[in-house]
N, C-alpha and C positions, 0 to 999 in steps of 0.2 A: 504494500500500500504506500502511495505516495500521498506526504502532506499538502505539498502543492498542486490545485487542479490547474488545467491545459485547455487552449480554448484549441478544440479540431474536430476527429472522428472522436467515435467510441471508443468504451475500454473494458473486453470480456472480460480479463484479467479482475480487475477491479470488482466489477460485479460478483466475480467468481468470488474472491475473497472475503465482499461484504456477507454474502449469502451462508459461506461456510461460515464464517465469523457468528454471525449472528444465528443460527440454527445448530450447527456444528457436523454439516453435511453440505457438502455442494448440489448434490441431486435433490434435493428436500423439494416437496410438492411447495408451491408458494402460489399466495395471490396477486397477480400481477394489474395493476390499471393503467392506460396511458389517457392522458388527459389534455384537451385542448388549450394551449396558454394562452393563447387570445382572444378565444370565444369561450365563457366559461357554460355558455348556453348548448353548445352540442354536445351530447351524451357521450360520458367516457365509455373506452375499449376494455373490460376486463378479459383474462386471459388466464389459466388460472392451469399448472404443471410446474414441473422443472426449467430453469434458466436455461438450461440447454438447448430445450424442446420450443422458446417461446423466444431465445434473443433473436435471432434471424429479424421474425414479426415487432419486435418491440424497438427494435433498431429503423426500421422502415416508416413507422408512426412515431418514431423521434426526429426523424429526418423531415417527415413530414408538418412539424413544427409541435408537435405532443409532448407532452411531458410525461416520465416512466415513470412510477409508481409504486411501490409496493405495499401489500398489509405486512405490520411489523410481528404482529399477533398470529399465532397460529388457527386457522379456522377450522371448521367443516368443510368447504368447500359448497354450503346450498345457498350461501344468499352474502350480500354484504353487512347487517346488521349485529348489531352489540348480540344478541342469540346465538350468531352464528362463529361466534369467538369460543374455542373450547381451551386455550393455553396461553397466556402472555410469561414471553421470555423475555421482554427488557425494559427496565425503565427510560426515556429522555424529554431530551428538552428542545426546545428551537430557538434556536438564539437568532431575533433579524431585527434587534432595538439599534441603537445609536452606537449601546456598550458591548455590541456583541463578542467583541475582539473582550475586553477585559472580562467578561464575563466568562468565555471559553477557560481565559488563564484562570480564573479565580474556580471553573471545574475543574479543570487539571490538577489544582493546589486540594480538591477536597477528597476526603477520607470515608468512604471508601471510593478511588478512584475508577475512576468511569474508563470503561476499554476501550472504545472507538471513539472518532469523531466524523461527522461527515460536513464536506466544504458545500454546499447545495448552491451556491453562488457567492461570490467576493463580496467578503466582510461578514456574511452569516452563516450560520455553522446547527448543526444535530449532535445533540453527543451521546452515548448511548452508553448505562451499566447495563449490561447482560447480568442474569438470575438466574435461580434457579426455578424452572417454569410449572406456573401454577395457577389456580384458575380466582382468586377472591379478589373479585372485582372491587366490592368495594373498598379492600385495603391498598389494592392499585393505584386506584382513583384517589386517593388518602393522600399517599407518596408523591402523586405527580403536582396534587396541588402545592406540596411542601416544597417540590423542586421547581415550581413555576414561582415561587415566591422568592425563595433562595437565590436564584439566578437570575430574576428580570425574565423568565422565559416566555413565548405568546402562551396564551392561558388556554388557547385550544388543545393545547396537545393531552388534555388528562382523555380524551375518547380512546377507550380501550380498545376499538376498532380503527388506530389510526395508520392511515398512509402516508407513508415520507418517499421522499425521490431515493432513486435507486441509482445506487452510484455505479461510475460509467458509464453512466447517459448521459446526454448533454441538457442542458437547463435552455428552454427554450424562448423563455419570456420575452426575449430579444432576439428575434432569429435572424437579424443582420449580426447579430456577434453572440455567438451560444458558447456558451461555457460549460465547460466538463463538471460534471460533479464526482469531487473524489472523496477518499476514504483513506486515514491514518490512526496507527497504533498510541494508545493510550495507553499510561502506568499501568492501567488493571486489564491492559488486555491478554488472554488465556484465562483467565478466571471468570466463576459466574461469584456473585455476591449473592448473599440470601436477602429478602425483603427485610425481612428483621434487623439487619444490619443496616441500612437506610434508614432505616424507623428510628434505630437510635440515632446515626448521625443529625437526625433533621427533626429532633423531639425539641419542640420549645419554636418551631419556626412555625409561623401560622399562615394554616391552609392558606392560598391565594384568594381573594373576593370571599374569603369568609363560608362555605360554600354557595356563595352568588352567582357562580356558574351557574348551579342547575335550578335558580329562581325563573319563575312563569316567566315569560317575555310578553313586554305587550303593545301590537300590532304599533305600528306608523300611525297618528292621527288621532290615538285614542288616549294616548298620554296627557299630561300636564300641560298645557298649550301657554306661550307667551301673549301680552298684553297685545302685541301685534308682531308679525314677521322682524319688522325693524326691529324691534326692542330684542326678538332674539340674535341678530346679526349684530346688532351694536354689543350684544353682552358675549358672545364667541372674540370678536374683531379686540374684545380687552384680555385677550387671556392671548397669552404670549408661547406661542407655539412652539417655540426653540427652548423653552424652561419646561414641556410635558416630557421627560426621558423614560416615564412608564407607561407601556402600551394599555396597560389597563387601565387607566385615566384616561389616555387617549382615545381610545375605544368609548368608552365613557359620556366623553365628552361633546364625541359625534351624536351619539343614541341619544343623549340629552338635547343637542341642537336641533337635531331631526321631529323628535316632537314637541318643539318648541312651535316650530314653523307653521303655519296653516297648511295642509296638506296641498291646496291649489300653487304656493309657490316653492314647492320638491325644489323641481328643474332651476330656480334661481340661487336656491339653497344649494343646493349641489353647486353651483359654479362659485359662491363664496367660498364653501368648504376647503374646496380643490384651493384655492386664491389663498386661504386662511393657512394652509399647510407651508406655502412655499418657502416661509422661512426655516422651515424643518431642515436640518444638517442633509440628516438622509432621506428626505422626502422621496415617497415614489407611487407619482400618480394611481399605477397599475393597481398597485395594494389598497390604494384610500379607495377606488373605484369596484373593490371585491367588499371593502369593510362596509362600504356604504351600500349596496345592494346587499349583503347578507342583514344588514338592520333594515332594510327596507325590504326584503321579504319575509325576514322572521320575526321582525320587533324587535326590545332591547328590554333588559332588565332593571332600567336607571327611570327616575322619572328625568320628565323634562324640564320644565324650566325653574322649578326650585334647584334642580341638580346645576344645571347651566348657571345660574346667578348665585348658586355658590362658589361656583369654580371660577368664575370671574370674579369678584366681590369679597369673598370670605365668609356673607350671608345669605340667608335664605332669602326671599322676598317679603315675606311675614318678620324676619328680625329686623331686616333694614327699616320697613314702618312703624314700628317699634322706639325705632332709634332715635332721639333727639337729630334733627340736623344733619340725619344721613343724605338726606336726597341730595343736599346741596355737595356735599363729597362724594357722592357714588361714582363719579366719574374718574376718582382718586385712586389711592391705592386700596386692595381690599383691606385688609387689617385698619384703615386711616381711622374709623369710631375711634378704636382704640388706645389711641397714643395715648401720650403724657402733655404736657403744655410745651415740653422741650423736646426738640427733635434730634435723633443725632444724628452722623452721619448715615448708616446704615437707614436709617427710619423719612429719613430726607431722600434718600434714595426712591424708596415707595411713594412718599407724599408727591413729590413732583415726577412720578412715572408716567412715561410716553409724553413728556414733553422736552423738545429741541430746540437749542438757540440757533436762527438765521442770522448769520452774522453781516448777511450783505444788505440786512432789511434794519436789523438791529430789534429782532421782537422773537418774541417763541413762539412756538407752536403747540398747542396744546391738544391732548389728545381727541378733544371735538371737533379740531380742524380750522380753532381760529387762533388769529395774530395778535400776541397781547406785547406792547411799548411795557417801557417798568411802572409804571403807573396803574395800568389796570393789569398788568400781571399781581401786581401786591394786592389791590384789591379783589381779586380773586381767589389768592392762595395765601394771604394771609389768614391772621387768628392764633398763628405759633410765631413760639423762638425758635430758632435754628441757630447749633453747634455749627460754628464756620471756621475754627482754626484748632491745630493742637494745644494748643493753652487751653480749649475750652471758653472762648471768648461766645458771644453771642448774638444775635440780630433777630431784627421781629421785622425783617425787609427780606420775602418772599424771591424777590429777584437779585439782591446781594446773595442768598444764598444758595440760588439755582447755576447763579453765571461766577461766580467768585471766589465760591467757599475756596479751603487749603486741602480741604479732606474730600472733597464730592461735587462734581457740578452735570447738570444736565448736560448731554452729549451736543456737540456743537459740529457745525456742518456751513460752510459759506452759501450754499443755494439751496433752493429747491427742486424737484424736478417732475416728471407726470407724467409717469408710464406703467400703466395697466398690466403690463407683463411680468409686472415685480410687485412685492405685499407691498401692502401701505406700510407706512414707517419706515420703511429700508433703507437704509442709508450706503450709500456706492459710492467711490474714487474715482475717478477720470485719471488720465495717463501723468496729470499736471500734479497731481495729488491733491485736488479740490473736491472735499466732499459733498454729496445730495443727499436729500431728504426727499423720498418718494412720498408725495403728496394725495395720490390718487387711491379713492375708497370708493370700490362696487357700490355701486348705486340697489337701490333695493326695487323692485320693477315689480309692481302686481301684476299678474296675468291669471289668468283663469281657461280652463280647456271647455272650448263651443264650436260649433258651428262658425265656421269664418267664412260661411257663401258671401254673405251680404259685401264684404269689402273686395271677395276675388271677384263678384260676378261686376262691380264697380267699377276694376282694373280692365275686365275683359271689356266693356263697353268704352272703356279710355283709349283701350290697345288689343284689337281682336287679333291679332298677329303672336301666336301661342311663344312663339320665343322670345319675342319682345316682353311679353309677361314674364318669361319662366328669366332671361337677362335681367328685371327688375326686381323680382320676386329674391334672386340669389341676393341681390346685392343689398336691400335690405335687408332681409334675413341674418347675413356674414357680420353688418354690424350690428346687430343684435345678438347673437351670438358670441361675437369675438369683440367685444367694444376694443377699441383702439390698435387694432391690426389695419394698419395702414393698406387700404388699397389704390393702386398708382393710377384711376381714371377715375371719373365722374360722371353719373347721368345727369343728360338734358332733357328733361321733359317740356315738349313743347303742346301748346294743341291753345283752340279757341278761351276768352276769361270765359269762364263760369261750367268748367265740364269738370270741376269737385277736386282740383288739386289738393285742395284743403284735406281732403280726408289722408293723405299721405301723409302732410305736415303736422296733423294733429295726432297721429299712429306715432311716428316717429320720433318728435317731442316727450311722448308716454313712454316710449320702447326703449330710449337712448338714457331717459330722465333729465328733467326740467333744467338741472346745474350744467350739466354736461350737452346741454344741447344750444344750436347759438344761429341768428338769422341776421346777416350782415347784410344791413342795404346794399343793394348796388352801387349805389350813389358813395354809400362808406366806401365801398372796394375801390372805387375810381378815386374820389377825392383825397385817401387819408390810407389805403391798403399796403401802397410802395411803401410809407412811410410808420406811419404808426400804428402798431398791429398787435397791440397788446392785447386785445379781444381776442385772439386766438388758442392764449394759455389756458390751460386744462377744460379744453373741449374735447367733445368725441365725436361732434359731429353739426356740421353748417348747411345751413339748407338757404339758397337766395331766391328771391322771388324774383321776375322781371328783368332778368339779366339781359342785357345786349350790350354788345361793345362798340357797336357800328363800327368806326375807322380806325376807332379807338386802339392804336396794337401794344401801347405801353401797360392798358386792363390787361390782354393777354395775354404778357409777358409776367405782367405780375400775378396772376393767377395760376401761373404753373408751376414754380416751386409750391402754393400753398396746398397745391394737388398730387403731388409729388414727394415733395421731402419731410422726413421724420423730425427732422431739427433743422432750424431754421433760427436768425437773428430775429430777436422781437424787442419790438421799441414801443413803450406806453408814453403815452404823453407825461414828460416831467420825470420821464425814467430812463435812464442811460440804453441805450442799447448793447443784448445780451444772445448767446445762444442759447434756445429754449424749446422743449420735447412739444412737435406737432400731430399728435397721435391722429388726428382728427380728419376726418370723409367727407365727401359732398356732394349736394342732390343741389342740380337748380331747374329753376323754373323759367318760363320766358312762351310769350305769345307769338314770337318771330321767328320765323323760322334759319334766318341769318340771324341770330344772336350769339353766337360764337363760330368764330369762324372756324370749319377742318376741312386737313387735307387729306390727300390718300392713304398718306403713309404718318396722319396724325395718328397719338395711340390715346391723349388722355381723354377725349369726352367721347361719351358713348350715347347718340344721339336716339331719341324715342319720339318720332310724331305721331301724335295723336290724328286718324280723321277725319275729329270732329275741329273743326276750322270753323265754322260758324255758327249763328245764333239756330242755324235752319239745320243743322248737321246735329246737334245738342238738341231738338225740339224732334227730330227723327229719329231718333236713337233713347225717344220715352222718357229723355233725362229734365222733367218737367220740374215746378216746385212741388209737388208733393213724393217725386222719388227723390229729392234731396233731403226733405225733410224728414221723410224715413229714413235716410240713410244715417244720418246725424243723428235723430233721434236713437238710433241704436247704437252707432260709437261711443254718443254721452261724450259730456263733457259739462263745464261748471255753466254753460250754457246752455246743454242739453238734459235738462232732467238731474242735472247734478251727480249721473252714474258716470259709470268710465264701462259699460258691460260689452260693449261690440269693440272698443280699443280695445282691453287687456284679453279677452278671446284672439284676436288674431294677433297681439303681441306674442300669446302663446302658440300660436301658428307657426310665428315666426323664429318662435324661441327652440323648433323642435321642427324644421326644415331640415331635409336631407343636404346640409350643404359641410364640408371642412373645413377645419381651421384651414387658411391659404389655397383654398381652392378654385378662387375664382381666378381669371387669366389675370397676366402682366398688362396685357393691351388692351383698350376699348375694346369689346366684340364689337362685330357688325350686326348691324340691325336692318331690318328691312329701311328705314327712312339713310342709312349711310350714304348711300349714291346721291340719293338730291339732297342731303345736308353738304356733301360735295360741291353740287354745282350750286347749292342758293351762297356758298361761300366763297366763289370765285369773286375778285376782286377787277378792275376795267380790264388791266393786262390780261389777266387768267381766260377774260372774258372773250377776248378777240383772238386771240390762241383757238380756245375752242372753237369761237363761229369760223375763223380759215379754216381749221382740220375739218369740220363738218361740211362745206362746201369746196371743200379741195382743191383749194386755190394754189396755184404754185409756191413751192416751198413748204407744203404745211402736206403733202402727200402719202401715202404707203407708212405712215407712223413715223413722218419725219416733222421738224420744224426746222426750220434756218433762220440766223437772227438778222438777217438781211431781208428776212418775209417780215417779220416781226416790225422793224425800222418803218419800212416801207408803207403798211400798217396806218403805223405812228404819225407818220407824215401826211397820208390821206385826212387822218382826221384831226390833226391841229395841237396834237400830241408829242411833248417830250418823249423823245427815246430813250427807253429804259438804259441805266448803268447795265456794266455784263456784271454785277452782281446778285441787283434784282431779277434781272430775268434770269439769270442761272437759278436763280431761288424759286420764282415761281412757274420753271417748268420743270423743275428737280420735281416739286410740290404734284406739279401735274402726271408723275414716272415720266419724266423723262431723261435720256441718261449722252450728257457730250461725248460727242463718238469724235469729231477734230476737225478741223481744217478745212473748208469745201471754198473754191473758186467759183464765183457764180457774176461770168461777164468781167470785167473789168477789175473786181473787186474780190479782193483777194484774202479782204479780212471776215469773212463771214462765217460762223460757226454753224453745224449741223447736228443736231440730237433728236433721237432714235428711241421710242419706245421700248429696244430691243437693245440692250447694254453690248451683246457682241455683236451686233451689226457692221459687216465694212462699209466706209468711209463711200466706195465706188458706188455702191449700191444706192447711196443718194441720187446721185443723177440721174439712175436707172426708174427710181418711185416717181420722177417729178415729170416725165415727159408724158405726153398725151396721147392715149394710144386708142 
């Protein structure tokens, strides 16, 4: 047995060894499963002989991305259930916490030594006392809880019917990089220990969860429920992820969040959860994604939200009402009731928890997310002394002793920064060594699961062209889904006023949330956009009404970085200008059909016309005022009935689209309106370009143009002749590609381009004669 596993093929060898090891026969009849690591939804392959008889098969469905399996237990061989277990030969444990690594050493160190170990993947490990084999389950079950307590181990492993990976398989959770699972000799291996010797070593440790393992579970939704959704997300988001090093808490403290939540926002709650985890050392989606669907199909043993706001808080919700003056601290440290009138360092630490000095603004931030100067920072977090030096000297100024103390000061960071892809509070380095303060906190989104005809059959009547829909459909969806995953194009939705734009911009507004959502006049973007663009910090998403640039090409230049790049200089009025995270998407709107202008080979806007164009187009198509008023009347809004019931149905449409993170293209798609969003964007040159090639006037022939056609043109009609930089631009714009040199008469300086990039040069004169 090798200690170090291998990322490659299999390893008979290994297998063989763990098999005899642990039975004390290599032919031993075993239960074999192989199991899907990616889908935990397809039904495993049990298999059930000697290793012999079954690697060939179990190698083939490792390959095939499975994972191998064994029961550790001896069976009957008629079923998988605790029944059908007639013998267990070994105590272990599964070490896959943070401590796994210290925890293996500190098995190693323990008396009676454990035989094996198995590597199941890097950094977590199985270790395994082999016994003498015997059937008393419930003394088994006894032992294992003692040795999940002892060791930090996951608390599932006491099921006396458990399967662990079988080494010399490959672990395939990652089957771009699968890793060997191996098996090494431990102090006690050749020996079996008796249980009773366990029993002594681990007299005086208490069982893990108290027997709380095998307390009822109870279902998703029927638990303890929070005052609302928010209040459970704000009571998770204070409990600091990177301080839970026991999966039993952690465990814990999901099943508590979960039925905290309203059952209708699961899907939101899930995406905090995942968010909540990231500052975890060893976070690993795959696993929060199994924990969270085994408490969502089995329920959890923990209540919910007295559990939750204890573990946030240090109390119940009944002690905090209780408490003199709690409420105004709850947002403190848990223990803060507590204190004494004098804080000391360690206890100042807590008092001013999750809050950070911005030193380029010169204010904190405090963990509700606002800006306090020293003046209302002290009004705030005063009411105590605070231990500020080692003499023990003292101060009752809340901000002398967050920013100055000798012994403790709030963590300090020059910027802020505002990117969704990182937990709130996270503070990162640049290459300069300036540190950020990740500013941005999930937004909490009601939605509700309904019937979402009423806003798609809305869309179809906007846009009866099925791909046109299912192109606008992804793209709201993706940010909805993935707030602040930058995508590098934008839709232009065009069509006649009054065919219900609004119902987009009011869905969107909801889906994105109100802080994070932002509508930039037109007139802002042209007037003040080049220049000062401090409106654009920590948004997720801009929607313009009315856009047209007409001649305008300095709008268009300045609206492409803001469509395009993640970071960006941004300058508030009366604020320096700074580099600053542009997480942020955008939808515009416009009645013109030349409101921005693109070219063949533009990639960022992705154009959508509507064809309803008129009052008479909109009056044919049924869209009268009694189908908008139903339509509205069902969205809701503080205008409508004061619900929100037809938004947050198709928020949850949209929250639960088949689409992937970064799935949508790099490039605008093409839409059916792409060709005449083309030509309504030709500009005069562009324009007379095209009317020669179309009546095939000399020069403009067989997919040619010549700039001596073009001139000539120019002259007829009273027109400067283009520089050769413009026109190379806009017949580049139009595909077309300088092939060189062509003499035409007299005139020697005339340039020819060709539709057709290897075209020869002869071939011009060949397309322009009259035949």
């Amino acid at each position: 047995m090798n200690e170090t596993g291998e990322i490659g093929k299999q390893d008979y060898k290994q297998a063989q060894a763990f098999v005899a090891t642990l039975t004390g026969d290599v032919n031993t009849v075993m239960d074999f499963r192989a199991i899907n690591e990616t889908d935990r939804t397809v039904p495993g392959i049990p298999r059930r002989g000697t290793l012999a008889e079954h690697w060939e098969e179990l190698c083939h469905w490792n390959n095939q991305g499975y994972g191998i399996y064994c029961v550790i237990a001896e069976t009957d061989g008629l079923g998988k259930r605790l029944e059908n277990v007639t013998r267990l030969r070994a105590h272990y444990i599964d070490l896959d916490g943070i401590d796994a690594v210290q925890q293996l050493e500190a098995a190693k160190a323990f008396n009676p030594a454990p035989s094996f170990a198995v590597q199941s993947s890097p950094g977590k490990y199985h270790v395994y006392w082999l016994i003498e084999p015997h059937n008393d389950r419930d003394r088994f079950t006894l032992v294992q809880r003692k040795l999940v307590t002892r060791f930090n181990s996951d608390p599932s492993i006491i099921d006396i019917a458990r399967i662990l990976r079988l080494p010399g398989t490959l672990h395939m959770k990652n089957p771009a990089s699968p890793t060997l699972v191996s098996c090494f000799q431990l102090a006690g291996f050749g020996t079996r220990a008796s249980t009773g010797v366990l029993e002594v070593a681990l007299w005086g440790v208490e069982p893990a969860h108290g027997g709380a393992l095998d307390a009822p579970r109870t279902p998703i939704g029927l638990g303890e429920r929070a005052p609302s959704t928010a209040d459970a997300v704000g009571m998770l988001q204070r409990i600091d992820v990177a301080t839970v090093t026991d999966r039993n808490q952690w465990v814990a403290i999901t099943g508590a969040f979960m039925q905290s939540v309203a059952p209708e926002d699961l899907n939101h709650a899930y995406q905090v959860f995942q968010h909540w985890n990231l500052p975890y050392p060893g976070n690993d989606p795959a696993a929060n994604v199994k924990v969270w669907n085994d408490i969502l199909q089995n329920g959890t043993t923990v209540k919910g939200w007295s559990r939750l706001h204890k573990e946030a808080t240090g109390l119940t919700p009944q002690q905090a009402r209780l408490m003199p003056g709690v409420e105004s601290v709850i947002s403190l440290p848990a223990n803060a009731p507590g204190f004494g009138p004098i804080l000391n360092p360690q206890e100042c630490a807590q008092w001013f928890d999750g809050c950070v000095l911005i030193s380029s603004e010169g204010k904190i931030r405090t963990p509700k997310g606002l800006y306090s100067g020293p003046e209302k920072f002290n009004s705030e977090y005063g009411g105590k002394m605070f231990i500020w030096d080692a003499q023990g000297k003292i101060t009752d100024e809340p901000w002398k002793a967050a920013t100055r103390s000798q012994l403790w000061t709030v963590p300090k960071v020059e910027f802020t920064c505002f990117r969704p892809s990182q937990a709130e509070g996270q503070i990162t380095q640049d290459e300069l060594g300036r540190r950020f303060l990740n500013v941005y906190k999930p937004a909490v989104i009601n939605c509700r699961e309904g019937d979402a005809s009423p806003w798609l059959n809305h869309l179809a009547k906007m846009f009866p062209d099925a791909n046109d829909r299912r192109i606008l459909i992804e793209y709201l969806a993706h940010n909805v889904k993935y707030p602040g995953h930058k995508v590098p194009w934008a839709p232009l939705i065009q069509g006649a006023e009054g065919i219900g734009k609004n119902a987009i911009k009011k869905l969107m507004r909801h889906a994105i949330g109100k802080m994070y959502f932002y509508e930039p006049k037109a007139k802002q973007l042209n007037n003040s956009g080049s220049k000062f663009n401090g409106w654009m910090e920590n948004k997720l998403f801009f929607m313009v009404d009315e856009i047209k640039t007409d001649e305008n090409r300095d709008l268009v230049e300045v609206l492409k970085p803001f469509i395009t790049e993640i970071e960006m200089e941004i300058e508030g009025k009366g604020s320096n200008q700074r580099m600053g995270d542009t997480p942020g998407n955008w939808l515009f709107f416009s009645n013109h059909k030349d409101a921005i202008p693109i070219t063949k080979n533009g990639r960022r806007y992705c154009i959508l016309y509507s064809p309803l164009q008129t009052v008479e187009d909109i009056a044919a198509a049924g869209m009268g005022q009694r189908y908008f008023d139903d339509l509205y009347s069902w969205l809701g809004d503080e205008a409508n009935g004061g619900h929100f019931t037809g938004i947050e149905i198709v928020t949850h449409y949209l929250m639960n689209y088949p689409v992937e993170r970064g799935g949508l293209p790099n490039r605008a798609p093409v839409t059916s309106s792409t060709a005449e969003a083309i030509e309504e964007s030709r500009g005069w040159l562009e324009q007379i370009i095209a009317e020669a090639v179309e009546t095939g006037r000399t020069g403009f022939r067989g997919g040619w143009v010549s700039t001596k056609g073009v001139a000539e043109i120019c002259r007829e009609q009273g027109r400067a002749v283009p520089s050769t930089k413009t026109l190379n631009k806009a017949l580049s714009e139009q595909g077309y590609h300088k092939i060189g040199r062509v003499k035409i008469g007299a005139d020697r300086d005339s340039y020819a381009y060709s539709v057709n990039r290897n075209n020869p040069i002869f071939n011009y004169e060949v397309a322009q004669r009259i035949i």
